[in-house]
N, C-alpha and C positions, 0 to 999 in steps of 0.2 A: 504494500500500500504506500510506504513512505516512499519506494523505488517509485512509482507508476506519477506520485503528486513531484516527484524530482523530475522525474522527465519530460512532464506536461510540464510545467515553470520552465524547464530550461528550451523545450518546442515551443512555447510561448515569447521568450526573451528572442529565441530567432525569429519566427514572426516577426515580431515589431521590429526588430535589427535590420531584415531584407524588406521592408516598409520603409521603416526611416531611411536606406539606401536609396530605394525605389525613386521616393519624393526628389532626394537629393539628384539622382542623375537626371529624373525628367524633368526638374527646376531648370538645372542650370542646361541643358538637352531645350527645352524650349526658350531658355534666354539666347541663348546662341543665336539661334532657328529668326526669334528678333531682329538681333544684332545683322544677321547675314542678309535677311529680307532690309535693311534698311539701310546696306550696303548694296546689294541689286537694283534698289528704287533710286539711288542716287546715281549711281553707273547710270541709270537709263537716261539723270536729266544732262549726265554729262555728255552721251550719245546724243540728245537732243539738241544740244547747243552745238558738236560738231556738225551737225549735216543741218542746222539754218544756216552755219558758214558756206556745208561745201552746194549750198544751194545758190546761195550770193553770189557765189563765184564765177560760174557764166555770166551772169547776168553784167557783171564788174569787169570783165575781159574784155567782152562787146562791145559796151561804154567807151574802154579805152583804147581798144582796137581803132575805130573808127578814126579819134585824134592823134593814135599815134601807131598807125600803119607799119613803120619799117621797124618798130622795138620788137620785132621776133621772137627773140632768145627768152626774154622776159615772159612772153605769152605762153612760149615755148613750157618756159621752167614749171609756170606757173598750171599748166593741163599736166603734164607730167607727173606733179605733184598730189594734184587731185587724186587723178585715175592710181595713183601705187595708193594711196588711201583708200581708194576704193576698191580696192585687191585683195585688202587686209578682212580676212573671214572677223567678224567680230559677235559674239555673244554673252549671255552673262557669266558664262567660264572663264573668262578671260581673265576678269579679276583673280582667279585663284591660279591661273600660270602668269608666272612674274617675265619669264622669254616671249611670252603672246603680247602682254601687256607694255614691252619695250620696246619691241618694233613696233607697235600700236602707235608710242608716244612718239617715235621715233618717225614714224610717217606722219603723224601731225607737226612735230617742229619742223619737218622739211616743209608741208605746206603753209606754213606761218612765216618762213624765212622768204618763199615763192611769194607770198602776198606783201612782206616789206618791201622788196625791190621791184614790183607792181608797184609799190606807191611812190618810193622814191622817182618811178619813173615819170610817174605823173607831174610831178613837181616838175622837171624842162615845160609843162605844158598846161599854161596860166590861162588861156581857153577854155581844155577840158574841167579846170577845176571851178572855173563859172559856171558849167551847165547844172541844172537845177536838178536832171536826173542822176550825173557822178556826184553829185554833192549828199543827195539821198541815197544812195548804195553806199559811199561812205560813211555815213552817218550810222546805217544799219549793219555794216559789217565792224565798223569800232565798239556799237554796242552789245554786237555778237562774242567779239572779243573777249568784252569785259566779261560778259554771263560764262564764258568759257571757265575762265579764272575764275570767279565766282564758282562754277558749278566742278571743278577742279578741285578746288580747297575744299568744300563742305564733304568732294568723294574722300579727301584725304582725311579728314576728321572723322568721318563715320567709319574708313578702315579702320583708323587708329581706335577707333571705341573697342571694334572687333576683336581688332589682332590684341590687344590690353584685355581683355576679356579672356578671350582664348587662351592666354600665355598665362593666364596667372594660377594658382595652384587652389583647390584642385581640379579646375575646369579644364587644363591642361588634358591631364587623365584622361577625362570624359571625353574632351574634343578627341585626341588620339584613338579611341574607341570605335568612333565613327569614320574613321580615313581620311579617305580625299573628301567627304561631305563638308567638314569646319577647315579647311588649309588656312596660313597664311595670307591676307587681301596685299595686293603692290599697290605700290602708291606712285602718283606723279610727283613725277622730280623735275628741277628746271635745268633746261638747255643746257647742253654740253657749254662750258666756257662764259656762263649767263654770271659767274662771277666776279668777273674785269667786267670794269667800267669801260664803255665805252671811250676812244680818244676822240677827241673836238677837236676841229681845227677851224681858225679861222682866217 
């Protein structure tokens, strides 16, 4: 009798122990699951903001095609840069392979460098920057910009929420359980050599 009440307390005490476990990994299992979806939603605004860019971008070509006919190379640089962007397979996995998500970034600073020297070129051409339709594609591609950066930073903060989450003990454990489902999120980093200051000459 004293055996049979020892054993039911001690099948009791595990019960509650593989309980109290249970709570624990589906807690921090569905904080994750948060964390990742709220990581996904922000990738998508940063998706969004690159293709109102690469939508602009005919449109901004055209404009200055027409006033500056023989700048080629620039029109050139500038389709080239698009269309390898638009090569690049992109999905919400992405985030969790850091080699996908570098030539990712890595095709976009080639079309952001393609779109500075489009503009410097515009500049020999005080004409084109009078017309009221280049002046509105610029207008909406600098404010494209900015939401870029904008929508760049907040993906890096909601990674860092993740990846701080994910690494910390004992969530670590649990993440590790699940595999490739919790990885690592990459983050945007800036421009090769975006640490020099530009030189000014006058």
């Amino acid at each position: 009798m004293a055996k049979s009440k020892t054993l039911i307390g001690c099948l009791g005490v595990l019960v509650i122990g593989i309980i109290i476990v249970g709570l624990a990994v589906s807690g921090t299992y569905n904080s994750l699951v948060k964390l990742d979806q709220s990581v996904q939603s922000q990738w998508a605004q940063v998706e969004n903001a690159y293709q109102r860019r690469a939508d602009l971008i005919p449109n901004l070509v055209e404009t200055v095609k027409g006033a500056a006919a023989f700048e080629k190379d620039t029109f050139t640089a500038v389709t080239e840069a698009r269309a390898k962007v638009g090569q690049i397979q992109v999905d919400q996995s992405i985030v969790n392979n850091p080699d996908a998500f570098a030539k990712f970034q890595e095709a976009q600073d080639g079309l952001s460098s393609a779109l500075s020297r489009l503009l410097v070129v515009v500049e020999k051409y005080p004409e084109l920057k009078a017309t009221q339709n280049f002046r509105d594609l610029q207008v909406q591609l600098e404010g494209t910009e900015n939401r870029i950066t904008v929508e760049r930073q907040r993906y890096n903060e909601t990674a860092q929420a993740f990846n701080t989450k994910r690494n910390t003990f004992p969530t670590v454990l649990i993440a590790g359980l699940f595999g490739a489902k919790f990885k690592d999120k990459a983050y945007f980093k800036a421009q090769a050599g975006a640490e020099t200051a530009p030189k000014v000459q006058f």
